[in-house]
C-alpha positions as CSV (number, residue, x, y, z in Angstrom):
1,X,0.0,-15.1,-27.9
2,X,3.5,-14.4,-26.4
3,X,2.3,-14.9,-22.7
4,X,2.3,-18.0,-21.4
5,X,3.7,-17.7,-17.5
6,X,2.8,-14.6,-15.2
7,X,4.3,-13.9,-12.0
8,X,1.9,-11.5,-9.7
9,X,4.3,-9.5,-6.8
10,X,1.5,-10.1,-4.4
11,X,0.3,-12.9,-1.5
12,X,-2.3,-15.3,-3.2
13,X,-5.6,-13.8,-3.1
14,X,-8.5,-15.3,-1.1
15,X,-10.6,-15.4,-3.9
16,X,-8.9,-16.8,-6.9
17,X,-11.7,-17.3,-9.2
18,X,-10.8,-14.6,-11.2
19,X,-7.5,-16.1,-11.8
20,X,-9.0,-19.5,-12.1
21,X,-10.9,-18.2,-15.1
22,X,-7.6,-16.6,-16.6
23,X,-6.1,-20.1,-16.4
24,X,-9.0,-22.1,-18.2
25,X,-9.3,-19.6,-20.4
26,X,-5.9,-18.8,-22.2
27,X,-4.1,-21.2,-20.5
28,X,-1.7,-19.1,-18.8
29,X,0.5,-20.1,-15.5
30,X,0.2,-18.1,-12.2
31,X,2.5,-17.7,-9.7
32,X,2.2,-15.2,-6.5
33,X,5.2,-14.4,-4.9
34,X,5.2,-11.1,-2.9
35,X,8.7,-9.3,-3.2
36,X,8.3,-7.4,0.3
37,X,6.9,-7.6,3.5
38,X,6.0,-4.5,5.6
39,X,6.9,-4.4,9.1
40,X,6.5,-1.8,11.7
41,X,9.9,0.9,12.0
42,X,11.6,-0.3,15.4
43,X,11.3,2.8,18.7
44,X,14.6,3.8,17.4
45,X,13.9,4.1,14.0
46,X,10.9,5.9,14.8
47,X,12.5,8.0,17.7
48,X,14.5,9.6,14.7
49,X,11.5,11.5,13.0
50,X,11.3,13.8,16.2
51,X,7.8,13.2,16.9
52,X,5.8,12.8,20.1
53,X,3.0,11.2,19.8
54,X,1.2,12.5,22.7
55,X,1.4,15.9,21.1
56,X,-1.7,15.3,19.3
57,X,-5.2,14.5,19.3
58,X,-6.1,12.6,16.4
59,X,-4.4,10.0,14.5
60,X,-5.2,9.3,10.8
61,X,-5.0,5.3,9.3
62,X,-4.9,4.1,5.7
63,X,-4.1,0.5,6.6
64,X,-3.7,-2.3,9.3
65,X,-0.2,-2.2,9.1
66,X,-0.3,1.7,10.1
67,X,-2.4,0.6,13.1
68,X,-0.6,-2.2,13.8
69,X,2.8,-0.5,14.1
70,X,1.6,2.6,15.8
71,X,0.1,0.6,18.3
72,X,3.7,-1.7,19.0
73,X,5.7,1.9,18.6
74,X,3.6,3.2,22.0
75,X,4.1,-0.1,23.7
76,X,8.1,0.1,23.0
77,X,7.8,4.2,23.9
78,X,5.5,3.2,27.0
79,X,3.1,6.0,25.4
80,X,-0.2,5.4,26.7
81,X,-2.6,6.4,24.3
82,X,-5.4,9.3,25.5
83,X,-8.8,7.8,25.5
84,X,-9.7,11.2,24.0
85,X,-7.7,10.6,20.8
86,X,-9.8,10.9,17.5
87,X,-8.9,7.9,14.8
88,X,-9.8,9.1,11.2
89,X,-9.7,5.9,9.0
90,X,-9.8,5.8,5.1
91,X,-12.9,3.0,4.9
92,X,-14.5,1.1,7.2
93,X,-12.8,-2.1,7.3
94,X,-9.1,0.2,8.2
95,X,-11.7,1.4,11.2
96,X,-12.8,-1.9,12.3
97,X,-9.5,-3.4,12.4
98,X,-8.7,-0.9,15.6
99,X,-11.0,-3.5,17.5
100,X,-7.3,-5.2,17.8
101,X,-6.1,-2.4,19.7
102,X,-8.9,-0.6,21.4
103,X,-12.1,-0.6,23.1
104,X,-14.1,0.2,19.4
105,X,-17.1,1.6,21.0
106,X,-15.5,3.9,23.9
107,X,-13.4,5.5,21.3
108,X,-14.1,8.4,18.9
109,X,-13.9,6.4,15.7
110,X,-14.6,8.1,12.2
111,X,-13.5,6.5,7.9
112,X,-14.4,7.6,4.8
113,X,-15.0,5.6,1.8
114,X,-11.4,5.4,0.6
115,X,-10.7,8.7,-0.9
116,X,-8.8,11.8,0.7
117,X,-12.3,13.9,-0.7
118,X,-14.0,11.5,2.1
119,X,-11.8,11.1,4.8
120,X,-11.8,15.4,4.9
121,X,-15.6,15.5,5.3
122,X,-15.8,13.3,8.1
123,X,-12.9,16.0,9.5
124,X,-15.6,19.0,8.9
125,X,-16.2,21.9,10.5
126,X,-16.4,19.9,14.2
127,X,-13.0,18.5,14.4
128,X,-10.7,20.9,12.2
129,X,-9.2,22.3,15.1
130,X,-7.6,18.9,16.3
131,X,-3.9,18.0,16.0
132,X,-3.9,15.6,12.9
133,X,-0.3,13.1,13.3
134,X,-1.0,11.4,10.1
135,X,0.7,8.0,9.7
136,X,1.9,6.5,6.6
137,X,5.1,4.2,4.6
138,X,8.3,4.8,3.5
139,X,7.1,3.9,-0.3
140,X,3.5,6.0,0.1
141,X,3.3,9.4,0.7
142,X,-0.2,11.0,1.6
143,X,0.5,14.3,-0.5
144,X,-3.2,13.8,-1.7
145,X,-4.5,14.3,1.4
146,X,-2.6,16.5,2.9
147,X,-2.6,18.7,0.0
148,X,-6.5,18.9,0.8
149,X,-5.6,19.2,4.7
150,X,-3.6,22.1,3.6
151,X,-6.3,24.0,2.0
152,X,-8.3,23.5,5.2
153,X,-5.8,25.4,7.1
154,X,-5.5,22.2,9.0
155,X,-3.0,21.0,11.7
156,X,-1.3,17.8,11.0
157,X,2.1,16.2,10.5
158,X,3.0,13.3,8.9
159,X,4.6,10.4,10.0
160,X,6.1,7.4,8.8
161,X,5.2,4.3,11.0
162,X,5.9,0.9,8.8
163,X,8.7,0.3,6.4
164,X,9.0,-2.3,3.1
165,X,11.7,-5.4,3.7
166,X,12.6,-7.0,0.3
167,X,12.0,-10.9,0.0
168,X,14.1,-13.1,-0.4
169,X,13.5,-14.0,-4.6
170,X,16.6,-15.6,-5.2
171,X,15.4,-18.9,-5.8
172,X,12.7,-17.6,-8.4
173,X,13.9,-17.4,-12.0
174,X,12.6,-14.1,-13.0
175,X,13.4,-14.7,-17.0
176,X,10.8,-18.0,-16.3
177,X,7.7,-14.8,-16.8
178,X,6.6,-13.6,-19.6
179,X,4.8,-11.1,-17.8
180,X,5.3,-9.7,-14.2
181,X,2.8,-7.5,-12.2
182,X,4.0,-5.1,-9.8
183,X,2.1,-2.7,-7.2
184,X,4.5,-0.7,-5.5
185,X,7.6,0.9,-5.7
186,X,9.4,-1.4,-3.2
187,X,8.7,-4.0,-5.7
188,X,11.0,-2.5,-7.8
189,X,13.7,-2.0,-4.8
190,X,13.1,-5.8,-3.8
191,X,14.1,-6.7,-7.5
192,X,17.5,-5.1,-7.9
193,X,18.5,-6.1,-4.1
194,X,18.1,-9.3,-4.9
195,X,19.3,-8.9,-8.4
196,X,21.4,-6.1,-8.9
197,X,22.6,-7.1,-12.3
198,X,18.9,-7.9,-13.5
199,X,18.3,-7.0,-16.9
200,X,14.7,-6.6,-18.4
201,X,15.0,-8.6,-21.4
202,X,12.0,-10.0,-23.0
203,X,9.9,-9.8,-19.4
204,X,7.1,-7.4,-19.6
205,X,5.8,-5.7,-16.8
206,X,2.2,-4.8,-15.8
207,X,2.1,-2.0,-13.1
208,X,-1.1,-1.4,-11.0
209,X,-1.8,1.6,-9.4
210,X,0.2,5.5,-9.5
211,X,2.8,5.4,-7.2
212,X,5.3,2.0,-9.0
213,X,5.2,3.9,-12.6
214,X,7.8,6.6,-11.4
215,X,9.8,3.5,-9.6
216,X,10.0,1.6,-12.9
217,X,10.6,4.7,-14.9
218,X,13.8,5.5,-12.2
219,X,15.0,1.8,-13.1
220,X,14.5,2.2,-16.4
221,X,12.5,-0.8,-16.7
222,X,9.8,-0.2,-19.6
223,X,6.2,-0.8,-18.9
224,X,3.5,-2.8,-20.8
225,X,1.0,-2.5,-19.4
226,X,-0.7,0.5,-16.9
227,X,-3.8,-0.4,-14.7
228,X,-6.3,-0.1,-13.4
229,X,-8.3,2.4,-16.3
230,X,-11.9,2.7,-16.1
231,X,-12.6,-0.5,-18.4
232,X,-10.4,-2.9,-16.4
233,X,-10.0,-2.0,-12.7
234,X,-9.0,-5.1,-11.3
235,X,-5.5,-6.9,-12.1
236,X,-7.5,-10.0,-13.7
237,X,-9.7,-7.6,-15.5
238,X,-6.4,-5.8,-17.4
239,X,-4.6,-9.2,-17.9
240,X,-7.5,-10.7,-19.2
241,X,-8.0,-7.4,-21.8
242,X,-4.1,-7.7,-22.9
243,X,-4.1,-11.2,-23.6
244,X,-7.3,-11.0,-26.0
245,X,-5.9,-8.4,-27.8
246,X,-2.5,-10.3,-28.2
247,X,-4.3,-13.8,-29.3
């Protein structure tokens, strides 16, 4: 087996045991490093998109830094936010996570289960005429979902609310991994700012999840492994399938 230290672009995860088990069983190092932070865009940053907020009556949230940053853009703006406005959440726990912000049960509050498919039927028939400002990152794009908004004939715009700073890796040796695990395509970004020269070399990568391959591809880094697939849809689940197939 040719893997022996793995580097995973990602905070340390609050439950580690299946990591723990990765370790005992093939012996393996693991490091957690993540190689960007996301922070919200600054009022001027924002300003620059040309949108006003209080042009519309429903907001949709894939994640708390979406909330989190819409919430400090209307502070900096001084936009009061409506106490009519609808907030259309991708699962629960994006939803419940608005308790931060607002009075959860004097709000109209509605999430999927974390598809687009989802999120459009808690939209309907009763709340297709709303104003949708959909907010996203400068790495995701939401073309899922508004592709499906768009056969709906629905009203929206999107908006880009939080941005991806690379981390400082400089003091990690990334020629140390054998194998490297990345999850977006500001991974990729934070790589070559802080090592414009880097070279692949013997390092293989695992990506997981769509939106890194094209990233990687651009870079022309080559990819060993691709996950999640329906057999492994964790990251410990496809590490643990590639190293017993490479014992």
């Amino acid at each position: 087996m040719d893997i022996r230290k793995i580097l995973i672009s990602q905070q340390k995860p609050l439950n580690e045991t299946p990591f723990a088990e990765l370790k005992k069983k093939f012996g393996v190092e693991l490091d957690f490093k993540p190689f960007f932070l996301v922070e919200p865009l600054s009022s001027i940053e924002f300003r620059a998109q040309r949108v006003n907020i209080l042009d519309y009556t429903a907001i949709v949230f894939s994640s708390r830094h979406a909330i989190d940053a819409f919430f400090s853009i209307c502070d900096e703006l001084r936009v009061k936010v409506p106490e009519t406005m609808k907030y259309f959440c991708t699962t629960e726990a994006v939803a419940m996570y608005l308790q931060k912000h607002i009075v959860y049960r004097k709000r109209k509050i509605f999430y999927g289960t974390g598809t687009p498919d989802s999120l459009l039927s808690q939209i309907g028939t009763k709340n297709k005429d709303e104003k949708f400002l959909v907010t996203q990152s400068e790495t995701s794009n939401s073309v899922v979902l508004t592709s499906l908004m768009d056969a709906q004939k629905l009203n929206y715009k999107t908006a880009v609310f939080v941005k991806s700073v690379p981390q400082d890796l400089k003091e990690t040796k990334l020629s140390d991994y054998d194998l490297i695990v990345v999850y977006n395509p500001a991974d990729v970004v934070s790589i070559f700012e802080n090592f414009p020269d880097f070279k692949q070399g013997n390092i293989k990568f695992m990506t997981y999840g769509k939106n890194v391959i094209k990233a990687m591809e651009d870079a022309g880094l080559s990819i060993e492994i691709k996950a999640p697939t329906p057999e492994t849809p964790s990251v410990a689940s496809s590490i643990e399938r590639y190293l017993l197939s490479h014992k």
